[in-house]
N, C-alpha and C positions, 0 to 999 in steps of 0.2 A: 665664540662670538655670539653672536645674537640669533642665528638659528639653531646653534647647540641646546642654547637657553628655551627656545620657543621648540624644539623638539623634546626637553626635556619636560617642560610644562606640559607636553601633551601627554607623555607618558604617565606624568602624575593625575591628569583627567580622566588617562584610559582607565587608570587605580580606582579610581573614585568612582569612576562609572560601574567597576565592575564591584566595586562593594555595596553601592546604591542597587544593582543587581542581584545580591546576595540577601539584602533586606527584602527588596518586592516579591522574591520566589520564597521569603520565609513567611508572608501577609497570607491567611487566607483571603485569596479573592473573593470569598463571596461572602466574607465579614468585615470588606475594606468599609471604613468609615471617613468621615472628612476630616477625624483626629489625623487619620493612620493615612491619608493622601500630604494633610499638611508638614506630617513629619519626612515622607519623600521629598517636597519641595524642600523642606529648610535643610534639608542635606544637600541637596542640588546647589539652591543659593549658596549655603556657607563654602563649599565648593566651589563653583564660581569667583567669588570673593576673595577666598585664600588663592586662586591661580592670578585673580586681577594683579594684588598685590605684589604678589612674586614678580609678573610679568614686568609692576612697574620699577620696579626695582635693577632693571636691568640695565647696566651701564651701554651706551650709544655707541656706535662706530664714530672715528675719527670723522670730525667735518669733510666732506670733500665738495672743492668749490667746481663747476662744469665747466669746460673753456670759454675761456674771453668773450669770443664771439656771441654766447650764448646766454640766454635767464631761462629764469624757470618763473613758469606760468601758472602766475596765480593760482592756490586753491588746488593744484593737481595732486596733492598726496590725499586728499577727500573723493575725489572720483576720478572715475576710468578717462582716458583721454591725452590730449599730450602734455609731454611733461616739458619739452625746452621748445626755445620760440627764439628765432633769429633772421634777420635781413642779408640779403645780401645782394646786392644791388639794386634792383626794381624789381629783386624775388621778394616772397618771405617763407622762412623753411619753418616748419614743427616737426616735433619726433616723438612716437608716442613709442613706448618699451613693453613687451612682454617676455614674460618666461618662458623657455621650450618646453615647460609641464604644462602649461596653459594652452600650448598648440595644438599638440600630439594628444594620441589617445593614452588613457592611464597603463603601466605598466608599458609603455616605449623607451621611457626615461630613466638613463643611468644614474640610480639613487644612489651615491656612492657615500651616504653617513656622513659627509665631513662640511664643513662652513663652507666650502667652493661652489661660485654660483660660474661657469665657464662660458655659458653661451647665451645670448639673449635673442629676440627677434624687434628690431626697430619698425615701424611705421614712419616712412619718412615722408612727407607732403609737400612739396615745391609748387607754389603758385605765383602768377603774375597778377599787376592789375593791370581790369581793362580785359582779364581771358577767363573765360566760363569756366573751364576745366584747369588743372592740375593733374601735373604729372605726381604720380605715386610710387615709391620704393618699397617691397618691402624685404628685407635683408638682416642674414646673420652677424651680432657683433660678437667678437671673442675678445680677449688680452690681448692680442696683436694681429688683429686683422678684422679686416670686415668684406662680407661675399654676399653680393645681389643674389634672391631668389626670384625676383620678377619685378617686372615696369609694366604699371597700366596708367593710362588717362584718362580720367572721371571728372565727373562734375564737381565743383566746388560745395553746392549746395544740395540738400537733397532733392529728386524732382516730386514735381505733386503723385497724391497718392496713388492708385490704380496703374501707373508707369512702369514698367519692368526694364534692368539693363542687362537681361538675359540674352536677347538676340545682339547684342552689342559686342562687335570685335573690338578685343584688349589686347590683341598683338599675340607675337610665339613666346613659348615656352623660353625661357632668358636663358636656359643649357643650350637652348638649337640656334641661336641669333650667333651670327660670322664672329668670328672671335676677335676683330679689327672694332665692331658697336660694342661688343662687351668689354674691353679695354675702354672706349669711349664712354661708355656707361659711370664705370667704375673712376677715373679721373674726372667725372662730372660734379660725383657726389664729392669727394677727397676734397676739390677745391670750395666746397659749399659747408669743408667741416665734420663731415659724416666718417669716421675712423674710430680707430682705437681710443686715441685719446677720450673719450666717452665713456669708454668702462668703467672708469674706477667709480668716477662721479655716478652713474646710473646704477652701480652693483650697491654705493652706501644709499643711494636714494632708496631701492627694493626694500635691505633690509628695515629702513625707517616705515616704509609703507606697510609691510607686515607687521610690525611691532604696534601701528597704530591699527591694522584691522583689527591684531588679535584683543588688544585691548576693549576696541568698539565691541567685538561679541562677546567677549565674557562679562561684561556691562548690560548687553542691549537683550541678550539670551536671560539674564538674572534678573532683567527687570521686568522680561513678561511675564516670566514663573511665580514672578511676587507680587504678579500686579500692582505695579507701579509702573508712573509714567519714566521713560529712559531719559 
């Protein structure tokens, strides 16, 4: 599927890189001329270029549409933030998605080589109108299940500058809370939508969001090297 594909591209960069490596230890440096820099760049660019093209060449994951309840928010495959947006009584819920590589320190994460993306981290945001603050989730999704790592309640909006919400109590640890509120917890979210059913839709959504970063830099990287506007 489409990280096999975008792992193998890389592999073909790490290639190129290391032959691009093999020319610059053969230059003497201290006979480099702007001939012998611009023939580093047009290896670089034409590099670039042949990964663009492969990259775009890549057949797409099956459509997957996100539950009923649920859209997706404008413009969120372009930047960071949330990806689904939905009402539910005189709430309104958003959920922004991260990877557990993106959490954890490098090297935490079971890299097991294969297309399976298992675990994600949701941001989940539950706000009222008419109430400053918003209650926040944020929680592990898998294939079939979903488990609270914590509830705080924050402001909606940011406060002005110089403010800190460091002395600010955001409640216990969500493992220590009576296990009667963590049931509570947990059948909160379930009825607002927050489950399993999410995965499928948010693991095809990842793979598209990759596929359009890696394209944007091996674009946005080949067109500083060549001075040209991106």
């Amino acid at each position: 599927m489409w990280r096999r594909s975008i792992q193998t591209s890389a592999r073909c960069s790490a290639s190129s890189a290391a032959a691009a490596a093999l020319l610059w230890r053969s230059l003497d440096r201290r006979s480099l001329s702007s001939g012998a820099t611009s023939a580093v760049d047009s290896i670089i660019v034409r590099s670039l270029k042949e990964h663009y093209f492969e990259v775009s060449k890549m057949t797409p994951p099956p459509k997957v549409n996100p539950p009923a309840a649920y859209s997706i928010v404008k413009g969120a495959l372009d930047r960071d933030g949330p990806v689904l947006r939905r009402t539910f009584k005189e709430e309104e819920i958003s959920i922004s998605v991260m990877r557990l590589a993106n959490i954890l320190p490098s090297g935490t994460v079971d890299e097991r080589g294969d297309d399976s993306i298992s675990q994600f981290f949701l941001h989940v945001d539950v706000s009222k109108l008419g109430k400053e603050k918003s209650i926040q989730f944020l929680c592990g999704l898998y294939p079939d299940a979903v488990g609270i790592h914590s509830v705080c309640l924050r402001p909606k909006v940011s406060e002005p500058a110089g403010t800190s919400n460091m002395a600010k109590y955001e409640g216990r640890v969500f493992q220590e809370l009576d296990q009667k509120i963590r049931n509570a917890l947990h059948i909160f979210i379930h009825r607002r939508g927050i489950d399993e059913k999410l995965f499928p839709f948010l693991q095809a959504w990842l793979y598209v969001k990759d596929h359009r970063n890696l394209m944007r830099w091996f674009k946005s990287v080949g067109s500083f090297i060549n001075g040209a506007k991106p």
